[in-house]
C-alpha angles and dihedrals in degrees: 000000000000119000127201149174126232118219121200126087118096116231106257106251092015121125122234097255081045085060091051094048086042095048082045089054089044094052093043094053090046091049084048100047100050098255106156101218136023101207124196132201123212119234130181143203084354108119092169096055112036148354102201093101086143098046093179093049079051098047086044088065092048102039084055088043098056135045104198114026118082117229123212142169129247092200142002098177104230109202084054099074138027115275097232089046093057090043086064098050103034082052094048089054091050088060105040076047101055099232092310097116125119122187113211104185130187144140097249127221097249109107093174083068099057092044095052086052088050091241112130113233098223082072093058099099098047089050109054078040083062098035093056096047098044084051101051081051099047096048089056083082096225120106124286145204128172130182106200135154080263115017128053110183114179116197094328112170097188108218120226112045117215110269089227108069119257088009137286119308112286106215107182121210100235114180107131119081091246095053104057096073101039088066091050090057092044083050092237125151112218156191131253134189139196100209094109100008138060135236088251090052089052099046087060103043087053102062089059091051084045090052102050092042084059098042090040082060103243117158134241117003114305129244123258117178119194117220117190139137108286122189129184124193122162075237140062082210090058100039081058109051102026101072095037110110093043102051081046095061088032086064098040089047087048093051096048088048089056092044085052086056098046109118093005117135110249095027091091123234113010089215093047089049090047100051082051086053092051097039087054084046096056099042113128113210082247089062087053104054093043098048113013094059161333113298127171155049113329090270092051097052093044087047089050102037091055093051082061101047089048092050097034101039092223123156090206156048130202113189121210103204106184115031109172095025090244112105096090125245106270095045084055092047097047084044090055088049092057081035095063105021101052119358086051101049091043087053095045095048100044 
């Protein structure tokens, strides 16, 4: 059961130099505690929320900076950046990392972005198609050329290649219903969220992503890792009011992003966007705490984490421990301890 540690938010009031001292501390006590991968999401033109707009620079940091945990992206968004461009860096973090990179790729839900970068959102798809496929071949090392609706590579040979052979794992965001199985016929595991969905949503968008893994001819079962908000307290009473305030902004900031999406090409249905929009919406802290994450004592998130493996079928879980950016720091910290030294090992040994 892998365990990790998402790596985004930053801490409501801190400066920016504050968030990369902060992302440093994060990475230190998760390499510490035993945690097997520091991901980082990718945020752009935010600065209230994040300032990990270049997520490799960032994993090479923290891949210098550590010996064991792997670092990862989730994710690095694909149709943002030129395919070669992004070869040559995920594959120089792969080296100054030793072989502990992970590439988690998607699209990502934030239109204003794309619009700020001048590339239409209903592209999106055919670019990070094009994007995936142009990178599996440039990290072959041999040379490549490529003839696509946007990319056009002639004879391009991508220095270095990747320290891990082929390259490093490729992990894909899946949480629309096309693109489930989508990423069952590329062979891809994948991560899932229940920000804007519910277990029941997922179960059944997973069987779809279960059954073209297996018609497309992979091999094995796929992975599938779990990311959602995890917070530990020594009381019930505390895992319910300490991150209160944050999961409360975390939700409001997540609804107005999907409302921001609703009719937009690329973002699928207009109807189906909207009633996400509204669920969120709706959402009581009390729903929140009983379906869009694990809160509690250690018993209780253990308790809670393995209900979901056993439901959802998942292999992993990636804990975000601060949504919202507003549980201060010694509360996230004393929530991580608990994190790594008894809700991990619990996870790990059942």
């Amino acid at each position: 059961m892998h365990f990790g540690v998402f790596v985004e938010e930053l801490r409501h009031g801190a400066t920016q130099a504050d968030a990369f001292r902060d992302i440093f501390e994060t990475a230190a006590r998760a390499e510490a505690g035993g945690v097997d991968c520091v991901w980082l999401g990718e945020i752009h033109f935010t600065p209230s929320r994040s300032v990990i707009s270049a997520s490799l620079q960032v994993a090479s940091a923290i891949a210098a900076r550590t010996r064991r945990v792997r670092v990862g992206t989730a994710v690095q968004v694909l149709p943002l950046n030129h395919p070669l461009r992004i070869a040559e860096e995920v594959a120089t973090v792969d080296h100054i990392s030793e072989g502990r990179f992970e590439f988690g790729i998607g699209r990502s839900g934030v239109v204003k972005t794309y619009d700020t970068y001048g590339i239409a959102y209903g592209e999106s798809q055919a670019r990070f198609r094009e994007t995936l496929e142009i990178l599996r071949r440039a990290w072959t090392g041999e040379p490549v050329s490529y003839r696509g609706e946007f990319y056009r590579v002639d004879n391009a040979v991508v220095t270095p290649r990747p320290y891990q052979v082929p390259h490093p794992p490729i992990r894909m965001a899946a949480t629309s219903d096309e693109t489930f199985p989508i990423a069952g016929r590329l062979g891809l595991p994948i991560f899932i969220g229940l920000r804007s969905t519910e277990i029941s949503d997922l179960k059944a968008q997973l069987g779809p992503y279960r059954a073209a893994w297996r018609e497309a001819g992979h091999p094995g079962e796929p992975s599938v890792y779990l990311r959602l908000p995890v917070y530990a307290s020594p009381t019930d009473a505390g895992a319910r009011e300490e991150p209160r305030e944050s999961l409360t902004a975390f939700f409001a900031r997540q609804t107005e992003l999907a409302r921001q999406a609703v009719g937009r090409a690329g973002a699928g249905p207009a109807d189906r966007r909207r009633e996400q929009a509204e669920r969120m919406a709706a959402l009581t802290y009390d729903d929140i705490l009983a379906r869009k994450g694990a809160f509690g004592t250690a018993r209780a998130v253990v308790d809670r984490l393995t209900a979901l493996r056993e439901e959802l079928g998942i292999d992993g879980v990636v804990a975000e421990p601060n949504p919202g950016g507003r549980i201060p720091p010694a509360l996230e910290a004393r929530s991580l301890e608990i994190l790594t030294r008894e809700v991990a090992p619990a996870l790990k040994a059942a």
